[in-house]
C-alpha positions as CSV (number, residue, x, y, z in Angstrom):
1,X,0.6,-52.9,0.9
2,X,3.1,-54.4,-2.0
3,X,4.3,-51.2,-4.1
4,X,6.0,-51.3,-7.2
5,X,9.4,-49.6,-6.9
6,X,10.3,-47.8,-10.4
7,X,13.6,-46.4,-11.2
8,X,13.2,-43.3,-12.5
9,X,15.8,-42.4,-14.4
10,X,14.8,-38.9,-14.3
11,X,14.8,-35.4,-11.5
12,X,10.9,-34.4,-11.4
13,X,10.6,-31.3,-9.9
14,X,7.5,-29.9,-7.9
15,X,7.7,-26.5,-7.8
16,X,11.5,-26.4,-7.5
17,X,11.5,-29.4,-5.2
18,X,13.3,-32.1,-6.8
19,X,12.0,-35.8,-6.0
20,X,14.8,-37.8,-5.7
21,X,15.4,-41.0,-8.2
22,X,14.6,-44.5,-7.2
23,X,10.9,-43.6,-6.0
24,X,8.0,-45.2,-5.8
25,X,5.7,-44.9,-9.0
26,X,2.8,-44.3,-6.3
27,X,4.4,-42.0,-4.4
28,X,4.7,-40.2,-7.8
29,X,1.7,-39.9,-8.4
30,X,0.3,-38.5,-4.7
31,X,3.5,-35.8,-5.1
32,X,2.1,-34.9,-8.5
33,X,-1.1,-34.5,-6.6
34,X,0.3,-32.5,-4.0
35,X,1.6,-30.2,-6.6
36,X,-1.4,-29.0,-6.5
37,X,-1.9,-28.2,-3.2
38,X,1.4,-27.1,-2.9
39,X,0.0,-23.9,-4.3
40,X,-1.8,-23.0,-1.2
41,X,1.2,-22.8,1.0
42,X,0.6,-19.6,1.7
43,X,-1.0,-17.7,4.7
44,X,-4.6,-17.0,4.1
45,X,-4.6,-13.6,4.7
46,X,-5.8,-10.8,2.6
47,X,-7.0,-6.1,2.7
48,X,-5.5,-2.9,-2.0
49,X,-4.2,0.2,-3.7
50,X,-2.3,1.0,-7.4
51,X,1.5,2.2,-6.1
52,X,3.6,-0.3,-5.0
53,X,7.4,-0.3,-4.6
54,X,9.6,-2.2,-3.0
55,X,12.2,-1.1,-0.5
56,X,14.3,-4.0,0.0
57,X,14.7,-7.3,-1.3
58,X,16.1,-9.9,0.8
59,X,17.7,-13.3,0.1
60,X,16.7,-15.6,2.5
61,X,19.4,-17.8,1.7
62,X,20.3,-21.7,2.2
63,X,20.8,-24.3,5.2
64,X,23.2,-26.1,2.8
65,X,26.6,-23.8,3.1
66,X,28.9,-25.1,0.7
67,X,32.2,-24.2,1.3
68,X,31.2,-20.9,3.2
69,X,28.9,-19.6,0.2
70,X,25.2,-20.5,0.4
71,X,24.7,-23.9,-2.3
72,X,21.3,-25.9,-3.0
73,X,18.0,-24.7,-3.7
74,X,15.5,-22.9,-0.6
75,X,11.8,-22.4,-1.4
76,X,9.7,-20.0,0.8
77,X,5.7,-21.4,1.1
78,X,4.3,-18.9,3.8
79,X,4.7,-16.0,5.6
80,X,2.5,-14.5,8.6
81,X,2.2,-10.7,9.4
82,X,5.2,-10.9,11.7
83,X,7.0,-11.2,8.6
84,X,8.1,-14.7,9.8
85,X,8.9,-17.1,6.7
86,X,8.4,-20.8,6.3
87,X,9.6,-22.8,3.6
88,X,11.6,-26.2,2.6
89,X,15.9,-25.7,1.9
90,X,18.2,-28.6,0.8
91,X,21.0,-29.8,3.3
92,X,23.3,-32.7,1.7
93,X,25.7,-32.6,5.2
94,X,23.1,-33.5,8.2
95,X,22.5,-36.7,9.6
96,X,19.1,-37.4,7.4
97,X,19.8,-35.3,3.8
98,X,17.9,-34.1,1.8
99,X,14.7,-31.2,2.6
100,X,14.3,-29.8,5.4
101,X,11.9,-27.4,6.8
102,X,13.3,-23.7,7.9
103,X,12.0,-20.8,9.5
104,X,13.0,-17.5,9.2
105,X,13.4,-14.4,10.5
106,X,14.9,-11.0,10.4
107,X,15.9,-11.5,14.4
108,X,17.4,-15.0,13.4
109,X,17.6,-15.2,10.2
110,X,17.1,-18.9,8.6
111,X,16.8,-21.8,10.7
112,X,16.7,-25.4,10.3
113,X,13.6,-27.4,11.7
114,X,14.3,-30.3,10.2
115,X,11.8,-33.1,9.5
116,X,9.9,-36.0,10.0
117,X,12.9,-38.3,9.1
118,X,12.8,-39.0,5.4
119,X,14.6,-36.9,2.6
120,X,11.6,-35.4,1.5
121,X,9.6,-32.5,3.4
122,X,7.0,-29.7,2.1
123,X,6.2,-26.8,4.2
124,X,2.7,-24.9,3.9
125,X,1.2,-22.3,5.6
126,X,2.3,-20.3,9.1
127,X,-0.2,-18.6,11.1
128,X,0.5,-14.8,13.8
129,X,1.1,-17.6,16.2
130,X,4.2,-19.2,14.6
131,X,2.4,-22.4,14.0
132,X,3.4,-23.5,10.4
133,X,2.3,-27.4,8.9
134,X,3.2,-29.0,5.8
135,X,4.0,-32.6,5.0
136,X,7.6,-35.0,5.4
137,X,8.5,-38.3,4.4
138,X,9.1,-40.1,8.3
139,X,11.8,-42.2,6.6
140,X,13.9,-42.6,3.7
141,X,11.6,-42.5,0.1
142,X,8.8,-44.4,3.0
143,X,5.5,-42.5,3.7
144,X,4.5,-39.3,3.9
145,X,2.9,-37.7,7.3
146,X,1.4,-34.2,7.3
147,X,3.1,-32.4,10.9
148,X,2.6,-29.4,12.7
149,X,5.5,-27.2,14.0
150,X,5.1,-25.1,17.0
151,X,7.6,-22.9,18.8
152,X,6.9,-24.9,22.3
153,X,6.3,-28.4,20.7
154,X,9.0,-28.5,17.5
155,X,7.8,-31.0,14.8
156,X,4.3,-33.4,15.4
157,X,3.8,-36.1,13.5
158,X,-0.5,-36.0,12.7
159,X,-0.6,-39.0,11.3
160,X,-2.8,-40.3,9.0
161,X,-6.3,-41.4,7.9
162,X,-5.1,-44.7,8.4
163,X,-3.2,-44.8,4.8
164,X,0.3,-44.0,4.4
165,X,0.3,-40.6,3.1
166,X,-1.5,-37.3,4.2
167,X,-0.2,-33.8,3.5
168,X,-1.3,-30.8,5.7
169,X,-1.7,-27.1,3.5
170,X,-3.6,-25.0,5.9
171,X,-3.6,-23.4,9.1
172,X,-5.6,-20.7,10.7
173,X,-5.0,-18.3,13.9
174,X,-6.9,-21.1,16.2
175,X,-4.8,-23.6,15.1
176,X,-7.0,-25.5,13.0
177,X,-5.3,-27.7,10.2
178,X,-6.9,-28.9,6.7
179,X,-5.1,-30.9,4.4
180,X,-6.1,-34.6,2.9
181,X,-5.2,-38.4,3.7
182,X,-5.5,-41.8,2.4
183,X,-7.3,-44.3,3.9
184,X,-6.1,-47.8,4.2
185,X,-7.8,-48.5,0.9
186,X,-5.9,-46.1,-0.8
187,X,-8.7,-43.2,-0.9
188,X,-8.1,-39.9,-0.8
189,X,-9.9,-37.7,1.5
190,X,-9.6,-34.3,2.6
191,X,-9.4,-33.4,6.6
192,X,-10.0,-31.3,9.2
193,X,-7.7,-31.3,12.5
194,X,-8.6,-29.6,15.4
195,X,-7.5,-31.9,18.3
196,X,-7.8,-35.0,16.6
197,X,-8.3,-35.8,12.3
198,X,-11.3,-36.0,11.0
199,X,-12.4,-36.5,7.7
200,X,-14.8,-33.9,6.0
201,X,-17.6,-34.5,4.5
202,X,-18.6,-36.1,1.4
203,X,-19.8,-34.2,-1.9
204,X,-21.6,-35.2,-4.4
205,X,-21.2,-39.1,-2.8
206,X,-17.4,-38.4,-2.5
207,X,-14.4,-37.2,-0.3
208,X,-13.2,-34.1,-1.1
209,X,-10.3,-32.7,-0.1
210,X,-9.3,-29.1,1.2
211,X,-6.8,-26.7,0.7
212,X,-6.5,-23.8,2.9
213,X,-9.0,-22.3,5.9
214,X,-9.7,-19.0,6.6
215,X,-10.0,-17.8,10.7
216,X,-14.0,-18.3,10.0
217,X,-13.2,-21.9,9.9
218,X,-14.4,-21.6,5.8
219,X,-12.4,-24.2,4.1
220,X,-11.5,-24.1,0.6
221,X,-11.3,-27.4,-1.6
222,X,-12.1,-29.0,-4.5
223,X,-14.9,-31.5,-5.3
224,X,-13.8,-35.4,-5.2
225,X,-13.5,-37.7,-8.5
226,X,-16.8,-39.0,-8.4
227,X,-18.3,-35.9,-9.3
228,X,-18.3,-34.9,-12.8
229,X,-16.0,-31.8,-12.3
230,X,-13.4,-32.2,-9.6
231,X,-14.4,-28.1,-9.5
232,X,-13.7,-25.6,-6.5
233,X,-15.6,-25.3,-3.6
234,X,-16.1,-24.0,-0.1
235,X,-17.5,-25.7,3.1
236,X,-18.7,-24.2,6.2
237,X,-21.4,-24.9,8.7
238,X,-24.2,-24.1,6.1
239,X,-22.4,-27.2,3.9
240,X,-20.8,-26.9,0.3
241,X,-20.8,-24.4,-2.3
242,X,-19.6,-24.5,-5.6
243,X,-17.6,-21.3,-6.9
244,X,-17.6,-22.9,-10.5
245,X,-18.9,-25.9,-12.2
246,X,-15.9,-26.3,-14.4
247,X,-13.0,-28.6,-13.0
248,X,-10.3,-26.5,-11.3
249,X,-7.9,-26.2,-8.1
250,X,-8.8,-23.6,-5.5
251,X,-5.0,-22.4,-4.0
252,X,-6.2,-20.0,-1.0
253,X,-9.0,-18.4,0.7
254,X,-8.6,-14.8,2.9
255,X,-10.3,-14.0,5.7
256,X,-13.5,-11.9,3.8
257,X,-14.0,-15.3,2.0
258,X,-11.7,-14.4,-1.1
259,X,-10.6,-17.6,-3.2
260,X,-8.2,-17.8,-5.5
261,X,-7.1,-20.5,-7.8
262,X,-6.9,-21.9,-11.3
263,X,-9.4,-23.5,-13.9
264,X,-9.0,-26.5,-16.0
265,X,-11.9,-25.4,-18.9
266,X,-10.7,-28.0,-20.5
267,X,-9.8,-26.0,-23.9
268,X,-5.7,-25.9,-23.3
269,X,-6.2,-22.5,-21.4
270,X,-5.6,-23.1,-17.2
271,X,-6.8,-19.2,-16.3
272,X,-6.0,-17.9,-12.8
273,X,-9.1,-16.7,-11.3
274,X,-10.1,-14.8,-8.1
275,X,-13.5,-15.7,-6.6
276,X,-15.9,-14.0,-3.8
277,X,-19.5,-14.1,-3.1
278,X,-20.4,-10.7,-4.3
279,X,-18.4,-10.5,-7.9
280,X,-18.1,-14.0,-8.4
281,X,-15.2,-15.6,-10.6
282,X,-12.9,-13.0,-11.8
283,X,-9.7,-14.1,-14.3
284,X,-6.8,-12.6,-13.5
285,X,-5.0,-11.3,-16.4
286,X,-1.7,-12.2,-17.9
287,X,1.6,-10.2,-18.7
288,X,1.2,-10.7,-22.5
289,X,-1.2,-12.9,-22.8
290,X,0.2,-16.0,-21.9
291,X,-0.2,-18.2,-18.9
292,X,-0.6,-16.9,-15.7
293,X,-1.5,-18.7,-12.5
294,X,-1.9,-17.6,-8.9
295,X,-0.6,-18.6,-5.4
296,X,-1.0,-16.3,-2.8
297,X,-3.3,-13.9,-1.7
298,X,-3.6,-11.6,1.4
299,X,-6.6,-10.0,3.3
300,X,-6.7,-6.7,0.9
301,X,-7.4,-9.0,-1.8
302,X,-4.0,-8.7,-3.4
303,X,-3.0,-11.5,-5.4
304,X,0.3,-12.9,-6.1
305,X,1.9,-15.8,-8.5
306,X,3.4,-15.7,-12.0
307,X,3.2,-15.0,-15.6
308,X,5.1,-16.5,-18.3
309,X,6.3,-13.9,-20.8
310,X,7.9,-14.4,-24.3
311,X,11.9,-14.6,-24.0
312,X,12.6,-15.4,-27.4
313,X,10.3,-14.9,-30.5
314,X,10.3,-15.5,-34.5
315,X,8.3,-12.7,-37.0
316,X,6.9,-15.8,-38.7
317,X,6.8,-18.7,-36.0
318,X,5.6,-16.7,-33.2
319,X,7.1,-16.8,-29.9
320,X,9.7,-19.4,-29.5
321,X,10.5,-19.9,-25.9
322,X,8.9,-18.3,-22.8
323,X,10.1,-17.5,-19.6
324,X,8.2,-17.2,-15.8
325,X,8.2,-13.8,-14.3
326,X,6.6,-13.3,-10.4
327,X,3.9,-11.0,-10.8
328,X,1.2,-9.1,-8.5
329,X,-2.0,-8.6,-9.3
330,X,-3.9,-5.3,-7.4
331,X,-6.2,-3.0,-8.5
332,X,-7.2,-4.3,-11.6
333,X,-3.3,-4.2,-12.7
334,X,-0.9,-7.2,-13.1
335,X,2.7,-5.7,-12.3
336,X,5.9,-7.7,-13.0
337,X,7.6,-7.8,-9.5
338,X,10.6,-7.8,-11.9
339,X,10.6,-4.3,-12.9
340,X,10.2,-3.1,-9.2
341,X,13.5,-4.7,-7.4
342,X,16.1,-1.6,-6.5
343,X,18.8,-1.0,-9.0
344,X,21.4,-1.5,-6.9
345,X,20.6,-5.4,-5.6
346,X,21.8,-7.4,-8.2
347,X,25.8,-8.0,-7.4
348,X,27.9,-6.5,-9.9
349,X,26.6,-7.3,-13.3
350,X,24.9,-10.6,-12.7
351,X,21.6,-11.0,-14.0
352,X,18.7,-11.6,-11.7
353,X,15.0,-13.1,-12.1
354,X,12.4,-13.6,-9.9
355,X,9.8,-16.7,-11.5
356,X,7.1,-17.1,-8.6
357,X,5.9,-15.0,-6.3
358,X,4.6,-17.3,-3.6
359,X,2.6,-15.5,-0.4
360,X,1.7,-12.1,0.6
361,X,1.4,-10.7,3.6
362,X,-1.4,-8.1,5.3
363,X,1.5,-6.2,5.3
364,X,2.5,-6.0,2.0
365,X,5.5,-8.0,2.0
366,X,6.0,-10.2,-0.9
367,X,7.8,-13.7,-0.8
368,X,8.9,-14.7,-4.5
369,X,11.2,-17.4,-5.7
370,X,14.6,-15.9,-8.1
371,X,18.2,-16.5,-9.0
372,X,21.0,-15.5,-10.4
373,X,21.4,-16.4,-14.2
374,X,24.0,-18.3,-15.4
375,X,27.2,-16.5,-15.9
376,X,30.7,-17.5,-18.1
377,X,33.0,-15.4,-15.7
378,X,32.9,-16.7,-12.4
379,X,35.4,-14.1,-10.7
380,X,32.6,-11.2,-11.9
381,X,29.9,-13.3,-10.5
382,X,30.5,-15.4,-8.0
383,X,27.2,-16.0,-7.1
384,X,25.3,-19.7,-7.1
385,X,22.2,-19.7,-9.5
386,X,20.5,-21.9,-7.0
387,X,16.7,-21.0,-7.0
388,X,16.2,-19.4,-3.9
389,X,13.5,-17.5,-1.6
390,X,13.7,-13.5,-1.5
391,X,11.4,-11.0,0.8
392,X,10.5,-8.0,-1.3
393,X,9.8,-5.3,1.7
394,X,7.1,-2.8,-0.2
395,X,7.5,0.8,1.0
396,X,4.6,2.8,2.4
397,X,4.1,5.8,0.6
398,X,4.0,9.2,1.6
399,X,2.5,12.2,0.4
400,X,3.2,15.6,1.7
401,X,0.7,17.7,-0.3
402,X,0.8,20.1,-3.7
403,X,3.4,22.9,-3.3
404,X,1.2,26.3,-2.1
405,X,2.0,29.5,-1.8
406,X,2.1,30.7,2.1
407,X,1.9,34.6,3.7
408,X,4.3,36.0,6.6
409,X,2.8,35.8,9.8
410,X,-0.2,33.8,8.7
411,X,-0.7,29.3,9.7
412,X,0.8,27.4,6.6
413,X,-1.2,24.4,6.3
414,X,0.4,20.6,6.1
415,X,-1.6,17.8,5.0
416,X,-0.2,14.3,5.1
417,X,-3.8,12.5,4.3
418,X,-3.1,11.2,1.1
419,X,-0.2,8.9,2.3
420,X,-1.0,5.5,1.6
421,X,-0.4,2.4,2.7
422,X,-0.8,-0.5,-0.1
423,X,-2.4,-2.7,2.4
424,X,-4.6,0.1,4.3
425,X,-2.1,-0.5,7.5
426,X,-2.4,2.2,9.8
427,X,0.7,5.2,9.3
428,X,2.7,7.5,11.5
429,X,3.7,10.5,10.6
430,X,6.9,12.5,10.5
431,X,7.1,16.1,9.8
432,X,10.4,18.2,9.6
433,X,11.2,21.8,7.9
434,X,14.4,20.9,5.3
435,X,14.8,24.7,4.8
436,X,13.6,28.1,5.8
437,X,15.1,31.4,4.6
438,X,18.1,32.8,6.9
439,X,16.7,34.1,9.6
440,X,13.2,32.2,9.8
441,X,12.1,31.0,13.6
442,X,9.1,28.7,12.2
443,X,8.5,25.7,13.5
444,X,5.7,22.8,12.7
445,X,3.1,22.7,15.3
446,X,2.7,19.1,16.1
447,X,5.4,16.9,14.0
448,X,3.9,13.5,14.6
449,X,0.3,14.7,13.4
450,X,-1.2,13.8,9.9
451,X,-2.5,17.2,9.6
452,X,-0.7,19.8,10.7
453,X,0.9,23.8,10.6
454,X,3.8,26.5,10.8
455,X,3.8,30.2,11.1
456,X,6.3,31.7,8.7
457,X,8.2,34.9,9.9
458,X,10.3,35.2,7.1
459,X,9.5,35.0,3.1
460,X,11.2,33.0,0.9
461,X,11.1,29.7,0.2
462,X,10.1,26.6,2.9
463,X,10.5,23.3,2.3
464,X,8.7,20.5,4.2
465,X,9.3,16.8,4.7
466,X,6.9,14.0,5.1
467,X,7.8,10.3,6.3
468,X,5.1,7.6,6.9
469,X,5.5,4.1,8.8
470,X,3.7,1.2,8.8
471,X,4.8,-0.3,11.7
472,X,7.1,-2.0,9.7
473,X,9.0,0.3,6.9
474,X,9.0,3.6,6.5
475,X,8.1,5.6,3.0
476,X,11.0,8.0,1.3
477,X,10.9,11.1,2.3
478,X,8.0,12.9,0.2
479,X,8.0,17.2,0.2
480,X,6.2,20.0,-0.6
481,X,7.5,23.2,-1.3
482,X,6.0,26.8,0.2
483,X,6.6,30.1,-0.9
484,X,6.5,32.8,1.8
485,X,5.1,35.8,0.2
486,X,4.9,39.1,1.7
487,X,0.8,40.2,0.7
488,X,0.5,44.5,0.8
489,X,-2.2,45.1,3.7
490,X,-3.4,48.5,4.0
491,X,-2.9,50.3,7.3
492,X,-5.0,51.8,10.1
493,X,-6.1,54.7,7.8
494,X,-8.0,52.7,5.4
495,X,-11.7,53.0,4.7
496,X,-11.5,55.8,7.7
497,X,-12.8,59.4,7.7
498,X,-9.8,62.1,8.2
499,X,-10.1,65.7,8.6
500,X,-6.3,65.5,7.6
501,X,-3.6,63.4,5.0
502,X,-3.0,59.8,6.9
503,X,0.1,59.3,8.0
504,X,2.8,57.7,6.5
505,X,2.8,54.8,9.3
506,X,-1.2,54.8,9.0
507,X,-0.8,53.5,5.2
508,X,0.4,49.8,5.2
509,X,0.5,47.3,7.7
510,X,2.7,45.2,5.8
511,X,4.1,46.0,2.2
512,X,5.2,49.0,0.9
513,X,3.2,52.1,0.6
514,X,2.5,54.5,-2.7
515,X,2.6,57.9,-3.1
516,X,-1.2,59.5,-1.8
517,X,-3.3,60.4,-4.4
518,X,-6.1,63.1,-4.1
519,X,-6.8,65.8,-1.5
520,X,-9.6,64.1,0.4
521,X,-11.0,61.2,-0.2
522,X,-7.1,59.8,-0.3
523,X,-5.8,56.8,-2.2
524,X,-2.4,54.6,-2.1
525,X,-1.4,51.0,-2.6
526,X,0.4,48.7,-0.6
527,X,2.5,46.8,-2.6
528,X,3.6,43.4,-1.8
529,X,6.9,41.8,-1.8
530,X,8.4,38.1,-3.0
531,X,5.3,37.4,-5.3
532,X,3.1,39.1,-3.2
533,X,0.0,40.4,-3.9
534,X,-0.9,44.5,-3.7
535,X,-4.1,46.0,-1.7
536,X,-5.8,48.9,-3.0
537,X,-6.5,52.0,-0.2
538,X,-8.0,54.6,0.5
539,X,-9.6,57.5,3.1
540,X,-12.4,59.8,3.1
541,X,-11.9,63.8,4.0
542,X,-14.0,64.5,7.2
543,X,-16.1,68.0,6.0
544,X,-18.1,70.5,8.5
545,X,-20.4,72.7,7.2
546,X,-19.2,76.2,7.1
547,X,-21.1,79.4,6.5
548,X,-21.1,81.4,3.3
549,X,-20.4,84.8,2.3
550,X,-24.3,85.5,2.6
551,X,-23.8,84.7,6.1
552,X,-24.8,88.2,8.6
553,X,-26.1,90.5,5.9
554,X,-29.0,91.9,4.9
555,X,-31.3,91.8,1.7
556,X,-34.0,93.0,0.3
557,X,-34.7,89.2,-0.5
558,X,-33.6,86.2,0.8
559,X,-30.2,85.2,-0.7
560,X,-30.2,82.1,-3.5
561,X,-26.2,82.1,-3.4
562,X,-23.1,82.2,-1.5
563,X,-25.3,80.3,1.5
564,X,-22.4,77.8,2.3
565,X,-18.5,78.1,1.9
566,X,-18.3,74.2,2.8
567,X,-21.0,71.4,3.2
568,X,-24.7,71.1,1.8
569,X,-27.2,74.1,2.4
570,X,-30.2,73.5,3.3
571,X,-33.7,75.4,2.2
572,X,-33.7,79.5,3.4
573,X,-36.8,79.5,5.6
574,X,-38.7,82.6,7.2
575,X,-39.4,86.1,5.5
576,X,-36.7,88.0,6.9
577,X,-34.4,87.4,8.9
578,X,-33.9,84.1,6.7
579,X,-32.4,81.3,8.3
580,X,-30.4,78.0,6.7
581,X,-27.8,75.5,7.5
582,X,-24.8,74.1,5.7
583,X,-24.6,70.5,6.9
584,X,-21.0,68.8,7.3
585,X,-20.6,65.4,6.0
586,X,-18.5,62.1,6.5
587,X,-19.5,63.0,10.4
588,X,-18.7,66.9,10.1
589,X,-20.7,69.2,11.9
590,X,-23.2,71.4,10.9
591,X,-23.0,75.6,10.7
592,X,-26.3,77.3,11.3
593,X,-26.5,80.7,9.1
594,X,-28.9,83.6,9.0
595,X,-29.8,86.7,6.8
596,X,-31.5,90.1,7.9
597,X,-34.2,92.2,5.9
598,X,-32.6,95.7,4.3
């Protein structure tokens, strides 16, 4: 096919990939095009909650090392749960220059795959399995082959649809690869490779072409030219649906069916939009009220992408320049990644900005594009302002419970359950006491449990600690503070029947005894110590009936008085001799008494 070579006398960049000069105006044109599926490099993954801060953030770095400090530009496009990252880096000093694919790691850090032989390669997505695909030139500004990378096999060329230039975005955990193709005439197509490349169905009398699939084998695309809205869709075994009937670019789909994307209404607006089959489309909001579009999402339905913000503004004119700030959206929210990196990461007093945040992971981890801003001093900042690829490293968060107020000698309760992790991953759990009052010999039951105790010997004030792991981070160290109180029990005497004064070791069983009030019934307090509360006590006086003075004599009538000296009389019976009793109480005994006739 005879192409018309145009010298362009300009760098185009594709998402921070620059196309070199001295390409073919068709070749444009597909790259432009691939711009758009560019978005979906990401892993389809996807699982959501409001907190979310980041631990660490990580440069990834360059393959081009100029001069023994990292030079040229390294964009990120994937990253699996292993928290393996796959992305495209410029190397000027290797036998074919230009892009080349890298993988990294934490174990080896970044590592050149190279490519297909041209100057140009695009990686997409990466799969748990390490298999990653994207798209290379297979020699110098000549056509573009999608490929598959896998640790056993290296870099496959997959051909094409029998055109001569096919890009590959998608890959799921069985290996399966979507992307699109020409055909010989020139026609775009979207595809499906499983063992060998097949082209997917028609829609609406034309090819489509897909984006990213899901481990369901649900494929997400958009509707060919022929149709009257090139609008989003998703194919499966039941055939095509459309998630919207106004043109747009679907960008990724998780593994509950979850699509995001963007929309072209049409009315200079390009809103971001998140799409499943029980809420429909959703827009995603905007930082202040700008553009916003979206290019990663993981299986919590967390989205990531960016936000353009206002950087320079007029009272009359409005704003006057605007600048792109990585953002996530979670929970309703849309949070500037910007105002989350650590304090202490940027080097000395260079100025930092992340622009895109590209892929998430089911982990939580966060790949965005950033650099260094340009800087007049050179020995303060010695730092390239290449665009290049950080991991932001969120930190599960743990939470060790509201401070409560404990008692000596009685189970403390700990309660870890409302630790979070952003993505639902499952926690451990790490309990320590920080401090105990001199003296104390508590200890925490079972350390490693979410729920758990300590008996406290001493009062005073405990602190303990809390730390949660994902697996793959662990949270700062949340704490909750206990203050050991001594509460006044009464003692052994309390609430009993005495024929004597308790005791003063029959009071209290813990606190400090008052002074006994009353002869019988008794009272006291036990008061408490360190904030502890009092208990109120008290005894009843054991009586036995006892005789009165009327007791043993005689009268002419029977006696009305004196009749008991202690306990309750009871009625005089007979007509001399007379005969009562004086009854005890509170378990006292009972006196039997008698009167004779004069």
């Amino acid at each position: 096919m005879n192409m018309i070579v145009v010298i362009i006398q300009l760098r185009l960049s594709i998402n921070g990939m620059v196309i070199p000069a001295e390409t073919p105006m068709k070749k444009i044109l597909f790259l432009l095009l691939a711009v758009l599926l560019f978005f979906s490099c990401c892993p389809s993954l996807s699982k959501a909650q409001v907190a979310y801060s980041v631990q660490s953030v990580t440069d990834l770095g360059t393959l081009w090392n100029r001069q023994g400090s990292y030079a040229g530009g390294t964009y990120a496009s994937g990253i699996n749960n292993l928290g393996q990252v796959v992305g495209q880096s410029e190397v000027w000093d290797a036998p074919n220059p230009g892009w080349h694919i890298f993988l990294w790691s934490s174990g080896t850090g970044i590592v050149d795959l190279g490519n297909l032989g041209g100057s140009w390669a695009c990686a997409g997505q990466i799969n748990d399995s390490g298999q990653l695909v994207g798209s290379s030139e297979i020699s110098p500004n000549g056509p573009i082959h999608p490929f598959v990378w896998d640790p056993g096999g290296g870099l496959r060329d997959l051909g094409t649809m029998g055109g001569t230039y096919g890009f590959a975005t998608g890959i799921n955990a069985g290996g399966q690869i979507v992307g699109w193709s020409t055909l010989s005439s020139g026609q775009a197509v979207g595809f499906i490779y499983d063992t060998q490349m097949e082209a997917l169905p028609s829609v609406g009398g034309c090819a489509p072409t897909a984006v990213a699939i899901n481990d369901s084998g649900v494929i997400a695309g958009r509707s060919g030219p022929c149709t009257s809205a090139e609008a989003p869709i998703i194919l499966d075994n039941n055939g095509v649906q459309y998630i919207s009937n106004i043109s747009g670019q679907p960008v990724a789909i998780n593994a509950i069916g979850q699509v995001i994307g963007v929309l072209y209404p049409g009315d200079g607006t390009q809103p971001a939009f998140l799409w499943d089959s029980v809420n429909g489309m959703v827009m995603l909001g905007t930082l202040e009220g700008y553009g916003a579009w979206a290019t990663g999402l993981n299986d919590t339905g967390q989205v990531v992408g960016a936000a353009t913000v206002c950087a320079d503004s007029d009272p009359v004119r409005g704003c006057l320049a605007e600048v792109q700030h990585a953002v996530l959206w979670t929970d309703g929210q849309v949070i500037d990644l910007n105002t989350l990196i650590p304090a202490n990461f940027a080097v000395n007093s260079c100025g930092f900005i992340l622009t895109t945040a590209n892929c998430i992971n089911n982990l939580g981890q966060i790949v965005a594009t950033g650099h260094y801003l340009e800087t007049n001093d050179p020995d303060t900042c010695p730092i390239d302002t290449f665009d290049h690829s950080y991991l932001l490293t969120p930190v599960p968060s743990a939470n060790a419970g509201a401070a409560q107020t404990g008692v000596v000698g009685r189970q403390v309760a700990l309660d870890g359950s409302q630790s979070h992790d952003i993505n639902h991953n499952p926690l451990t759990y790490k309990w320590t006491l920080k401090s105990a009052p001199g003296g104390s010999h508590a200890v925490i039951a079972n350390p490693k449990a979410v729920k758990t105790s300590f008996v406290p010997n001493k009062p005073g004030t405990h602190t303990a600690s809390l730390v949660v792991s994902n697996g793959f981070s662990s949270s700062r160290p949340s704490t909750v503070r206990i203050n050991v109180v001594i509460n006044g029990a009464c003692g052994s005497a309390n609430e009993q029947i005495l024929s004597t004064a308790p005791a003063s070791g029959q009071l209290c069983s813990s606190g400090t005894a008052s002074k006994l009030a009353g002869k019988g019934p008794w009272t006291w307090t036990c008061a408490g110590s360190s904030g502890g509360t009092a208990a109120q006590c008290s005894a009843e006086r054991e009586v036995n009936g006892a005789c009165g003075s009327a007791n043993g004599r005689a009268f002419s009538k029977a006696a009305t008085s004196n009749l008991c000296k202690a306990g309750w009389a009871s009625e005089v019976s007979g007509n001399g001799p007379w005969n009562w009793t004086c009854a005890g109480s509170n378990g006292g005994t009972t006196a039997n008494c008698s009167a004779s006739p004069k």
